[in-house]
C-alpha positions, -999 to 999 in steps of 0.1 A, spaced: 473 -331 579 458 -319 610 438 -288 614 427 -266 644 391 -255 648 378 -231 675 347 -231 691 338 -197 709 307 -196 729 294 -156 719 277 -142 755 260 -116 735 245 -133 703 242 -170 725 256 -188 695 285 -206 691 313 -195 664 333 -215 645 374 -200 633 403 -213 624 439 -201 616 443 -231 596 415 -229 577 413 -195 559 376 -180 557 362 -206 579 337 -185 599 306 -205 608 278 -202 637 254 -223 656 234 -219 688 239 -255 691 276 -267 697 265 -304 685 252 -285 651 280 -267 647 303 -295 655 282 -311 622 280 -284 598 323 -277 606 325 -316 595 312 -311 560 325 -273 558 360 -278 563 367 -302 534 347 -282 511 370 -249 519 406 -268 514 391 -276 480 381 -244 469 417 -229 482 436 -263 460 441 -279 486 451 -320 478 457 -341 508 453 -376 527 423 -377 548 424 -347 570 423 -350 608 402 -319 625 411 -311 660 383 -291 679 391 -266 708 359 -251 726 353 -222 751 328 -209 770 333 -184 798 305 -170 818 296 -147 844 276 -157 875 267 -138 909 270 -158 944 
């Protein structure tokens, strides 16, 4: 099963946010990406358990953004 995680870079806070639509309640953060990417790893499979999930290994597909303003 393959799930969809977002990274979101947040301008205001400077820390990067974890969601998913596939992953219900999945709301982490991190002003590292690398962290984040590490702590998503081990969160994940702990959430599908608590919601029943039972599956083959899972794969975890990460999308990232960061948008920023700059003057020239």
């Amino acid at each position: 099963m393959e799930y969809t995680i977002n990274f979101t870079w947040d301008n205001e806070a400077y820390v990067w946010i974890a969601t998913s639509n596939d992953v219900p309640g999945l709301v982490l953060e991190s002003s590292s990406f690398d962290d984040l990417l590490e702590r998503t790893r081990n969160a994940v499979p702990e959430i599908l358990e608590l919601n029943n999930f039972k599956s083959p290994p899972i794969t975890l597909t990460f999308l990232s953004k960061r948008q920023e303003r700059i003057s020239i």
